[in-house]
C-alpha positions in Angstrom: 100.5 104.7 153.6 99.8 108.1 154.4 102.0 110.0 156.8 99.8 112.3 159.9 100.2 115.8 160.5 101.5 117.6 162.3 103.2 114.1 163.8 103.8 110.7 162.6 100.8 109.1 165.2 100.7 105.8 165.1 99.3 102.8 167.9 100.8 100.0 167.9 98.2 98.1 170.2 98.9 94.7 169.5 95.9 92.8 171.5 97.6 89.1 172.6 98.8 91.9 175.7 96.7 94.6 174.8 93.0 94.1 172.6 93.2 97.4 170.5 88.8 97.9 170.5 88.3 101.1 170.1 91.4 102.8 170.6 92.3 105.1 167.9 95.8 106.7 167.5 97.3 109.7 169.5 100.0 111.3 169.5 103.4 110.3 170.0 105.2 110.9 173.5 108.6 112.7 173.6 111.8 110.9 175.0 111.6 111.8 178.3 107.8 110.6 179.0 107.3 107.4 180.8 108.6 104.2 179.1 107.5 103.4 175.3 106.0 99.5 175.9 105.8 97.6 172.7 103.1 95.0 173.3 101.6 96.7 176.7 98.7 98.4 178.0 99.1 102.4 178.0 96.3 104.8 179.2 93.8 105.7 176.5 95.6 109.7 176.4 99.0 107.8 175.3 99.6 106.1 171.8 103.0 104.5 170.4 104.8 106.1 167.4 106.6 104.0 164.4 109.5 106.2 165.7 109.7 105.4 169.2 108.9 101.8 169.2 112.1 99.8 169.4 110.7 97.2 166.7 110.0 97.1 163.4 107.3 98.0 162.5 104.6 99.6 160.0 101.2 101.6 160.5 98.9 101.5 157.2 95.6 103.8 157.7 92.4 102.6 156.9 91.4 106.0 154.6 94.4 105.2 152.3 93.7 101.7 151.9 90.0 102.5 150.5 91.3 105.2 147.9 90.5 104.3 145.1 90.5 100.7 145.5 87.8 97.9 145.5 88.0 97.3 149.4 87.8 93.1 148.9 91.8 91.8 149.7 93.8 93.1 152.4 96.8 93.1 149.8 95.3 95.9 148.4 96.9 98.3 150.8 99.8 96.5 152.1 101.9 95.7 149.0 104.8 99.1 150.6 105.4 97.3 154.3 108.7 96.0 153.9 109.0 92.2 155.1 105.6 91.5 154.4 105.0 89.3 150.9 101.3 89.4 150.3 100.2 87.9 147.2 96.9 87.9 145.5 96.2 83.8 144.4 92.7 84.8 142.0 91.5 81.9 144.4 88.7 83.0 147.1 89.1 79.3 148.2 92.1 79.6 149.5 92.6 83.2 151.0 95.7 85.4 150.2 99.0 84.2 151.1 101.0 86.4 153.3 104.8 85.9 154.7 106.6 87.8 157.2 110.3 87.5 157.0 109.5 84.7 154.8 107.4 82.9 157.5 103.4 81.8 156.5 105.0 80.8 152.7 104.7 77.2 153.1 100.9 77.6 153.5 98.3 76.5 150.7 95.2 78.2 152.3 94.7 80.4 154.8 97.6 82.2 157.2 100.2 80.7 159.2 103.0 81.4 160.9 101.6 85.0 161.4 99.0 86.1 164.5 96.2 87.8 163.3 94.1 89.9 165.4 90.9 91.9 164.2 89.7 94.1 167.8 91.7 92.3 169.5 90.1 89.1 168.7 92.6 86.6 167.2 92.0 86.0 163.5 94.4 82.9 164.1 93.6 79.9 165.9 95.2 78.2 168.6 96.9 76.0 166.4 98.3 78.8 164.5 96.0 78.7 161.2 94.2 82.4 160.5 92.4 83.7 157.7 91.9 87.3 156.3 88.2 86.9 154.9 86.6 88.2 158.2 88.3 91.5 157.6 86.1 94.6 156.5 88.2 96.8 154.7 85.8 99.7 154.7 85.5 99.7 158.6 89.4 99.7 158.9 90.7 102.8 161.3 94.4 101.0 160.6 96.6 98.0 160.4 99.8 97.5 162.6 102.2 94.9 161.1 104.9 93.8 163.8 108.2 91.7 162.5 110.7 90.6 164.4 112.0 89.4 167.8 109.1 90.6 170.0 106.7 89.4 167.9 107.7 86.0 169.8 105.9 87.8 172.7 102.8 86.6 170.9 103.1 83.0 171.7 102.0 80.2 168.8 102.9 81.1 165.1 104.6 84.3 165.5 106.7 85.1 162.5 104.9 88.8 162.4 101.8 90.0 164.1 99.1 91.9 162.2 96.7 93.9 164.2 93.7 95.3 162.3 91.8 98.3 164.6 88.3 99.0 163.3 87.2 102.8 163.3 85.0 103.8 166.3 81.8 105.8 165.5 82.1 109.8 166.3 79.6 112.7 165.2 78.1 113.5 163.2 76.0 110.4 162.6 76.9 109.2 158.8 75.6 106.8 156.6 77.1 105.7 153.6 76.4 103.6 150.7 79.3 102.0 148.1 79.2 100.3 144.8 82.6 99.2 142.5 82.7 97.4 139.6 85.6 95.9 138.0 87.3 93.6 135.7 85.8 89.8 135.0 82.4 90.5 136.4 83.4 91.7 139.9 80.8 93.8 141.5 81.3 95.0 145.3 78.4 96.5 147.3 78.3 98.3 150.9 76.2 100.0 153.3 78.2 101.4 156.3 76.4 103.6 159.2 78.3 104.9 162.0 78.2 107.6 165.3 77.9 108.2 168.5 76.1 110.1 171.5 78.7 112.0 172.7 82.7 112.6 172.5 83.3 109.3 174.5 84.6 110.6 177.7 81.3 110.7 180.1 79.0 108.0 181.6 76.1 106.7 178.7 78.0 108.1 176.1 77.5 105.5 173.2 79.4 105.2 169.6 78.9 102.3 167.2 80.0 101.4 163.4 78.1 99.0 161.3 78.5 97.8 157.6 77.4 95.1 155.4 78.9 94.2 152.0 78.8 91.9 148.9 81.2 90.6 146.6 80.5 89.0 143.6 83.1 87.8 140.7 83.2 85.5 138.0 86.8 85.6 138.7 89.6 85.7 136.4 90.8 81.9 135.6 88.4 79.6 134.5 86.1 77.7 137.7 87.3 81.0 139.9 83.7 82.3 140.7 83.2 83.1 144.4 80.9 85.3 146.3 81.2 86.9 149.8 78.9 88.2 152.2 80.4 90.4 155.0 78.6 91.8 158.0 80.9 93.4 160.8 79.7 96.0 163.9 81.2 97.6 166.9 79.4 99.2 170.2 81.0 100.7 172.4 79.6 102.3 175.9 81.2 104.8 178.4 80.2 102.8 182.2 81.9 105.8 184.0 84.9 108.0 184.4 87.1 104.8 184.3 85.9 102.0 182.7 84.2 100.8 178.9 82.4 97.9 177.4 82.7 97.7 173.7 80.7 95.0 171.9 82.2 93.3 168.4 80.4 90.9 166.0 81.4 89.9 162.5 80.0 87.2 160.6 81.1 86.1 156.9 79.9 84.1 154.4 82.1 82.5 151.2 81.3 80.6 148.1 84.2 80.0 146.1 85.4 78.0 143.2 89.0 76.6 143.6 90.9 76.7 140.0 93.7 75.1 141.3 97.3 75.4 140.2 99.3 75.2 136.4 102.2 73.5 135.4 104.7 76.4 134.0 103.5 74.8 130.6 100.2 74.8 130.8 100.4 78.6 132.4 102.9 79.5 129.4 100.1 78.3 126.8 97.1 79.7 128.9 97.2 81.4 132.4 93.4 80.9 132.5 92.7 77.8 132.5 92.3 75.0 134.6 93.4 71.3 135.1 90.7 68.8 134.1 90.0 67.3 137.7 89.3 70.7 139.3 86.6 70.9 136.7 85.6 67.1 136.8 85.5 67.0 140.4 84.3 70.9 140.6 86.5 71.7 143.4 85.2 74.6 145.5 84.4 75.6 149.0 82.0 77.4 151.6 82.9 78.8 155.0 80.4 80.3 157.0 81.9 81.8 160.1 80.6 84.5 163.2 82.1 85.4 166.0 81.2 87.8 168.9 83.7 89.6 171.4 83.3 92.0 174.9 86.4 94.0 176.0 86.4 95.8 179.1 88.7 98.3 180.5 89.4 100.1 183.3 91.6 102.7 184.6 92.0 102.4 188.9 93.7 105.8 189.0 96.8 107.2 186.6 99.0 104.5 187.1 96.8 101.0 186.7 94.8 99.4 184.0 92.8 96.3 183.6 91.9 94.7 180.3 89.4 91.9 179.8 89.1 90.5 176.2 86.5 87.6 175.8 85.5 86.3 172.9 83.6 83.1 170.8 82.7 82.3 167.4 82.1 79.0 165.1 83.8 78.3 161.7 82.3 75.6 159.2 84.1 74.6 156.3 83.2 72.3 153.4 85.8 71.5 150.6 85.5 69.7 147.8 88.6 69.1 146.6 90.3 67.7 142.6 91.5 64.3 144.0 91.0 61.9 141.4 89.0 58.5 142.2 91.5 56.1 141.9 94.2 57.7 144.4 91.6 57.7 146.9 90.6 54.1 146.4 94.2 53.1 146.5 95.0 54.7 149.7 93.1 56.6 152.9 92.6 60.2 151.1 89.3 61.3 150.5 88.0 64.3 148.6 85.4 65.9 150.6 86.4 68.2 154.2 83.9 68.8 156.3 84.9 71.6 159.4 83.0 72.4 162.0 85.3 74.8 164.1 84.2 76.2 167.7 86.7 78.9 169.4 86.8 81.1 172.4 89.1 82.4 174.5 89.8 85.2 177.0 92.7 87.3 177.8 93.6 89.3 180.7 95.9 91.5 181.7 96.9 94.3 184.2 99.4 97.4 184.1 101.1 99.7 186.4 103.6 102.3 185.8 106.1 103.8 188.4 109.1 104.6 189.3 112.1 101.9 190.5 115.5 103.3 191.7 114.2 107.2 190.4 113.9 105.4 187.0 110.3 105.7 185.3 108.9 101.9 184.7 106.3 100.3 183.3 104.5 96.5 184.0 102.7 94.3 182.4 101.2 90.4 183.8 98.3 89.0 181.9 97.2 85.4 181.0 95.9 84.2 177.7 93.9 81.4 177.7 92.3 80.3 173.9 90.7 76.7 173.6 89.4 75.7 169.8 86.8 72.3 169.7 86.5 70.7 166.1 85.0 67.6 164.0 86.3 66.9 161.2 85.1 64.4 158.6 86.4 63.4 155.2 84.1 62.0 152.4 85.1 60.7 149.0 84.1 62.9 146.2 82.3 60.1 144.2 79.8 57.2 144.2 80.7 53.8 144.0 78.3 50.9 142.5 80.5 48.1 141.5 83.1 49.0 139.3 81.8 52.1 138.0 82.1 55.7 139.6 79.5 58.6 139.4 78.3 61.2 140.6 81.8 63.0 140.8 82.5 66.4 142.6 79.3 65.1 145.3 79.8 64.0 148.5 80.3 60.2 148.8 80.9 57.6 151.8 82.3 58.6 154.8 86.3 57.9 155.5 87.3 60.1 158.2 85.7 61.2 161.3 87.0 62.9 164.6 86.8 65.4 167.4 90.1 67.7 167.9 91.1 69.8 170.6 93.3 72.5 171.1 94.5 74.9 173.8 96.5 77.3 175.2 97.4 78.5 178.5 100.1 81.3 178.2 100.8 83.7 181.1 103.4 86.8 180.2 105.3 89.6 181.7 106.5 92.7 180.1 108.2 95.9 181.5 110.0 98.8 180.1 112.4 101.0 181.9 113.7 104.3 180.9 117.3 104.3 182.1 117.7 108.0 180.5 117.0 110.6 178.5 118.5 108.7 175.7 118.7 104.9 177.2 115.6 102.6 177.0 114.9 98.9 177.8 112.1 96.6 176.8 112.0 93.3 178.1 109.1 90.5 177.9 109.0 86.1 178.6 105.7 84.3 177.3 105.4 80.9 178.8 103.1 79.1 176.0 101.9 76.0 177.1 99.5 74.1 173.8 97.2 71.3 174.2 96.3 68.9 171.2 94.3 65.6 171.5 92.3 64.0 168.8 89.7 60.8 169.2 88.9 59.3 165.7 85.4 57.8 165.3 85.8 56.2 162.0 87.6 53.0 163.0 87.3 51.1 159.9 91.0 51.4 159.1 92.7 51.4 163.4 91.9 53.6 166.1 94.3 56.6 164.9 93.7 58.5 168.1 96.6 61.1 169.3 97.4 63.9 171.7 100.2 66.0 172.0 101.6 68.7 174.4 104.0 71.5 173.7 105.9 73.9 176.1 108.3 76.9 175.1 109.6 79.7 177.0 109.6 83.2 175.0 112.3 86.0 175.9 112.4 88.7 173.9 114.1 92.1 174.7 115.1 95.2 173.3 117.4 98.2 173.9 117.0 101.3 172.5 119.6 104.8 172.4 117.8 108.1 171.0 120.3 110.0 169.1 118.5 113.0 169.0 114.3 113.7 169.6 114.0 112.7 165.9 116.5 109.7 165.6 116.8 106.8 167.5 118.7 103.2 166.7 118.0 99.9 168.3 119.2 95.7 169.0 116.6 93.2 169.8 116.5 89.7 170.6 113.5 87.2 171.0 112.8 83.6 170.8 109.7 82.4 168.4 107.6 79.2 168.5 105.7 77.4 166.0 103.3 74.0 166.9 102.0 72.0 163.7 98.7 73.2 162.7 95.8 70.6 163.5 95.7 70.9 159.2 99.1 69.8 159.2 99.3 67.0 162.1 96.1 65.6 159.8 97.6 63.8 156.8 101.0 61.3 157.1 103.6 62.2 154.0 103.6 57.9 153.9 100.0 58.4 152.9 99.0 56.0 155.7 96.8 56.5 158.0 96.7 58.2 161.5 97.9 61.4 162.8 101.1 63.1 161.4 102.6 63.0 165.3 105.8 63.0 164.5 105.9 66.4 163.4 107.6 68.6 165.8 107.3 72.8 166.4 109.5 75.2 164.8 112.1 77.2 167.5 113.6 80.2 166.1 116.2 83.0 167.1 116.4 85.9 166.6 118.6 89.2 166.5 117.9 92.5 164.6 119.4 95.9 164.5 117.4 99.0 163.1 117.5 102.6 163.1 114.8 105.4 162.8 114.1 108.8 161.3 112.1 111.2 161.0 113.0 114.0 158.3 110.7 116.5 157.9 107.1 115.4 157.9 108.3 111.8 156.6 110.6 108.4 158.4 113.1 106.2 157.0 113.5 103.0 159.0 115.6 100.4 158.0 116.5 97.0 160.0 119.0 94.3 159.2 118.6 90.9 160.8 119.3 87.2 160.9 116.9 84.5 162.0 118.0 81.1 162.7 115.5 78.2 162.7 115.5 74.2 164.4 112.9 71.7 162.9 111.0 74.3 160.6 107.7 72.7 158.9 107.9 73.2 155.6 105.4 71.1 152.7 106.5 67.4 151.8 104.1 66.9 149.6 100.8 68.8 147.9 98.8 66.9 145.2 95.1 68.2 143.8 94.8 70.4 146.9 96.3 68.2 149.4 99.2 69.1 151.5 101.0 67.0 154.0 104.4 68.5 156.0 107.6 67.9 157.4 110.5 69.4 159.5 113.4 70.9 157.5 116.0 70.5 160.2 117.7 74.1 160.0 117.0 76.8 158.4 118.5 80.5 158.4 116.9 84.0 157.1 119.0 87.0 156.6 117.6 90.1 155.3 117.7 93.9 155.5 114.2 96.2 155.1 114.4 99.6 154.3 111.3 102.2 154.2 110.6 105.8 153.7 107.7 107.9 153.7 106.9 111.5 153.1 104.7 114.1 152.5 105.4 116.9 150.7 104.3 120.1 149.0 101.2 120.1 151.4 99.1 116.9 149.6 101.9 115.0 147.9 102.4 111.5 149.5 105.8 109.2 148.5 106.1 105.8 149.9 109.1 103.6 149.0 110.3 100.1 150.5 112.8 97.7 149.7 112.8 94.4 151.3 116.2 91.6 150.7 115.8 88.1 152.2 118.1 85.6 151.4 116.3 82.0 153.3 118.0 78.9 153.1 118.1 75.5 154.1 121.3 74.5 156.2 120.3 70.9 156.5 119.1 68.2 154.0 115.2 69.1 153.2 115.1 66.8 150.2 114.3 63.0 149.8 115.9 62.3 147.0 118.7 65.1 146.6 120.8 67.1 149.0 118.9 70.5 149.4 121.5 71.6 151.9 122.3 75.5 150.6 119.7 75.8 148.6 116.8 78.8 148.9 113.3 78.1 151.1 110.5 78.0 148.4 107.8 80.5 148.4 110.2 83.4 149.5 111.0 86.2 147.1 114.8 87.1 147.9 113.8 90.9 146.7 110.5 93.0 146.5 110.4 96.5 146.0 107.5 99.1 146.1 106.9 103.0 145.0 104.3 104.8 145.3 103.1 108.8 144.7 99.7 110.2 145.6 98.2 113.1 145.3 95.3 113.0 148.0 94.1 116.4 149.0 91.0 116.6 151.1 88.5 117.3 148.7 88.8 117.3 144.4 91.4 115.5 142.3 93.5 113.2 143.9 95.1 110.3 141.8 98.1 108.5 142.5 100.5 105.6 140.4 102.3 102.6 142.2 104.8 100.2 141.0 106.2 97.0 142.8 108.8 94.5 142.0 108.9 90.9 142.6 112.2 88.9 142.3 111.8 84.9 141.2 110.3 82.6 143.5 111.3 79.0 144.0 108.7 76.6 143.8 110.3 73.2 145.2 113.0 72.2 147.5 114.8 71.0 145.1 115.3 75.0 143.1 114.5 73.2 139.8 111.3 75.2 139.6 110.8 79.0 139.6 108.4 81.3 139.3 110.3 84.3 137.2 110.3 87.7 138.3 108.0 90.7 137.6 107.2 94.3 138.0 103.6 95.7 137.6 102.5 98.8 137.9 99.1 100.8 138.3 97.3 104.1 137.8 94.3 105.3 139.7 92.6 108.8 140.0 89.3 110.2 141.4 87.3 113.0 142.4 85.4 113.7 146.0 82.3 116.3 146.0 81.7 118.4 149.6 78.7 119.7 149.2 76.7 120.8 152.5 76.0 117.2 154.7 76.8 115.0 151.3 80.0 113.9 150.1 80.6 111.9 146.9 83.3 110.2 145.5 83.7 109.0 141.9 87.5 106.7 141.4 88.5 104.5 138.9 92.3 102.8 139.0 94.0 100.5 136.3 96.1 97.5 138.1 98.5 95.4 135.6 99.0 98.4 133.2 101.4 97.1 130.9 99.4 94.1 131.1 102.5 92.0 132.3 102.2 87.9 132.3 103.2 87.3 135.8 103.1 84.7 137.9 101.0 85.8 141.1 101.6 83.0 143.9 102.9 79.5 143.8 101.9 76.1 145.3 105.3 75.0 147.1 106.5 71.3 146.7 103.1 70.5 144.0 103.4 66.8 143.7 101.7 67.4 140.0 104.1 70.1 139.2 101.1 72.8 139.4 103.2 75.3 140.9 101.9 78.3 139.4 99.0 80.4 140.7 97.9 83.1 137.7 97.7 86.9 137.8 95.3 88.8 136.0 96.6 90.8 132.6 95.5 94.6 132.8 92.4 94.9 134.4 89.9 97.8 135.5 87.8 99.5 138.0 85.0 102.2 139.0 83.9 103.2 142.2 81.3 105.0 143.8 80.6 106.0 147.3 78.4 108.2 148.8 77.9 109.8 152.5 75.3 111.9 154.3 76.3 113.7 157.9 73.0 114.1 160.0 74.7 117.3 161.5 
């Protein structure tokens, strides 16, 4: 994470209140400006810095996370944000999986209990389920990651926010081509071009990015092949003096073995392989998803803003998954999903800024409003004739089949009042209002038709005290909300059919205390907080890639984050975090045992990170990171854990200015003490395949290459 000179700039446009296209950071306002808004729309000449922003949070730049790296998982640049545990599964079936504050560890694929947002177009779903594989790490300007209380302000599943910005095209027009090749037959390809007309600030004046990539891999476990085609662009037009329309499409494509998990046996004998169903059944998946946004601003003087962020895509998902035969004979599973996912939404909000009793103030109203239409049907993974069974790992007779819907209707208001020179108060409520109905068309087994409805008020406020222009110390509060996925109200833990209704949302509190600094050109922020939780989902049950869910009654997370960054000696770059979290269950969790006291699986209780670069504009850079992962439980019951690691990595390179061409040649070792590790678990594994493998040592070489039509 590099640290900006002369100042630490850093946006934190978070786009549930404020779609971040095409905004790029500015500079940081002093403490007597008008009022720092966390989640609020600020004029295009104002940005948010990590220092004034009463919140925790992190700002990882786009140009650090492509150093040297193979631009494919968003873990690659994230692994030194404290709070955040992102881990790599070797499995492009089922996305990484990504925790804030512990929340999002319960989940087998994809993200949840975390909003996503790419351009301000949510990456999550109404229900609360996201994905990372729409992300294009090379047209990254930066990432935002929000934890705590006012990430509640962001309705449905908000245990963090993550806000990716993508860059916006400037002059000189570039294009550039990019090739890496790494360990286990991975191979990454890219064509980027990008520019514009003009600096952005007249009428016509036009910028755009565009880029298009391949990912290939044979994958590191056995049956862990998967391919990736990624297509992402962004348009942008100046109307007039006060208003622009910028255009955003992305469309992805994934083929993906699914290797499943290991018992701590079978990943003691050999971390690459595979149980026999996953290759019997040759469990895999494809998702083909695109999506297409329009956000328009507009400025009606220096005190008013308007934002309208619309947006629509389709998502279509076919699994095959390891189930064996004769459990899905014996009972209503099947083997086979098949998605078809249609989302949209629009959000829309207004701003003024003024002042209220001789004190500066700042307000925000806006409605979000995101619906999401899908059929799902469920196949067996076989053919039956008789008593025999063929044609395994194929798509068989049909066993499920329904239409779901989900909204959301969510208006919010947020202001932000500047008492003093050294006082500050942000306040915010959400009113999120979620809609889910399902009609089941396969009525062989009972009409297992359902809806529900889910309302929650969402406070969340903070007040801030500036010790001095280059200190400041904070205490929040907020309330946070979580419904059931439509994944998880799908399957009953009884196994019998129907809808899992009675699963109920997630309510959390809560309060956090952190302080920031800056010291030269570096900050150390740390926060302590504590996070008490009523009916948390957690996983009952997961067998051969099948997870069904529960409420845990109460939980609690405690935890402290600490991180410092600086730069030094003019192209020296040190970034350190340290992250405790101690989450346990105060109520029973456990069927057959008391769990009361005992740790939430899937949470490390410490992680640690290091890193030094070198990264001077042009020649040598080269850099070395370690990290450290504590043990990870692996069941409710704590009889399972995964044991702790620390893995380190190397990487160095060389970049060539010469006239319009730049090249640069990297190559980085990851796992250089080629540590057995453990690099994700499957939590509450019916089949005891906890264990998720990491990759020994393992290598890389990468080379990209630009031309500036100046």
């Amino acid at each position: 994470m590099k640290i900006k000179l002369p100042q630490l700039k850093a946006s934190l446009i978070l786009p549930v209140i404020f779609p971040a296209a095409g905004l790029a950071a500015t500079p940081s306002r002093t403490e007597t400006s008008s009022p720092v808004m966390i989640v609020s729309a600020t004029p295009v000449n104002h940005g948010l810095s990590e220092l004034d922003t009463p919140a925790a949070v992190s700002v990882v730049y786009g140009e650090d996370m492509r150093r040297a790296q193979p631009q494919v998982n968003l873990s690659e640049g994230l692994a030194g944000v404290p709070g955040l545990q992102i881990l790599n599964r070797q499995n492009y079936a089922q996305d990484l999986q990504l925790s804030i504050r512990g929340f999002g560890s319960r989940s087998t694929f994809g993200v949840r209990g975390i909003r996503i947002y790419v351009d301000g177009i949510p990456a999550t779903m109404p229900d609360g389920q996201g994905q990372t594989s729409n992300i294009d790490i090379g047209s990254i300007d930066h990432v935002d990651v929000l934890r705590g209380p006012f990430s509640a302000l962001y309705g449905n599943s908000s245990g963090g926010v993550i806000n990716v910005v993508t860059k916006k095209g400037q002059q000189p027009d570039t294009l550039k081509v990019g090739s890496w090749y790494g360990s286990y037959g991975s191979w990454r390809n890219s064509l980027q071009a990008s520019g514009s007309t003009g600096d952005g600030t007249h009428a016509g004046d036009v910028d755009y990015t565009a880029s298009v990539s391949r990912f290939t891999t044979h994958g590191y476990r056995d049956h862990s092949g998967a391919s990736k085609n990624l297509a992402n662009a962004r348009l942008g037009v100046r109307i007039d003096d006060d208003s622009t329309l910028t255009l955003l499409v992305n469309s992805t494509h994934i083929q993906a073995d699914d290797p499943g998990g290991l018992t701590p046996e079978e990943w003691r004998s050999n971390p690459e392989q595979v149980a026999s169903n996953v290759s019997l059944y040759n469990a895999r998946k494809t998702v083909d998803q695109t999506q297409a946004g329009l956000h328009y601003e507009r400025s009606f003087g220096d005190n008013d803003d308007l934002s309208v962020m619309t947006y629509a895509g389709i998502r279509e998902t076919t699994q095959y998954q390891s189930i064996p035969y004769t459990a899905q004979t014996k009972s209503q599973k099947f083997g086979v999903i098949d998605l078809t996912r249609h989302y949209q939404g629009i959000d829309t909000r207004w701003t003024h800024r003024d002042t209220l009793f001789s004190l500066p103030v700042s307000a925000t109203v806006g409605l979000d409003y995101e619906t999401m239409s899908e059929q799902r049907k469920g196949y067996q993974n076989f053919s039956q004739s008789g008593s025999s069974y063929t044609d395994l790992g194929q798509k068989g007779a049909l066993r499920r089949d329904e239409t779901n819907l989900m909204w959301n209707l969510d208006p919010y208001f947020q202001t932000a009042w500047q008492l003093s020179d050294k006082w500050s108060l942000d306040a915010g409520v959400r009113l999120s209002t979620i809609s889910f109905d399902s009609d089941d068309h396969y009525l062989a087994n009972g009409d297992d038709s359902g809806d529900k409805r889910y309302h929650q008020w969402l406070p969340a406020a903070s007040l801030k005290y500036a010790i001095d222009d280059s200190w400041n110390t904070y205490l929040s509060a907020g309330k946070g909300f979580e419904t059931p996925t439509i994944t998880e109200l799908s399957n009953r833990p009884d196994g019998q059919s129907g809808l899992n209704l009675g699963l109920k949302p997630s309510t959390n509190k809560t309060i956090e205390w952190g302080t920031k600094k800056r010291i030269g050109y570096g900050l150390l922020n740390a926060a302590v907080f504590q996070t008490d939780t009523r009916n948390e989902i957690v996983s009952a049950d997961n067998s051969n890639g099948r997870a069904t869910y529960k409420n845990a009654g109460q939980t609690r997370r405690r935890g402290m984050e600490l991180g410092f960054e600086q730069q030094f000696a003019g192209d020296w770059q040190l970034t350190t975090s340290w992250t405790v979290l101690d989450a346990r269950y105060r109520s029973n969790a456990c069927s057959g045992s008391d769990c009361t006291g005992n740790r939430i699986p899937g949470i490390a209780r410490n992680m640690g990170y290091l890193g030094l670069e070198y990264a001077p504009y042009s020649g040598w850079y080269g850099g070395a990171d370690i990290r450290y992962m504590s043990n990870i439980e692996a069941n409710d019951e704590n009889t399972v854990s995964a044991p702790s690691y620390t893995v380190s990595s190397l990487n160095t390179g060389y970049k060539w200015l010469v006239d319009n061409w730049t090249v640069d040649l990297s190559g980085r070792i990851d796992n250089l003490f080629n540590r057995k590790y453990v690099g994700s678990v499957i939590v509450n594994e019916s089949n005891g395949r906890y264990y998720e493998s990491a990759p020994g040592r393992n290598y890389g070489v990468g080379l990209n290459v630009s031309y500036a039509f100046r």
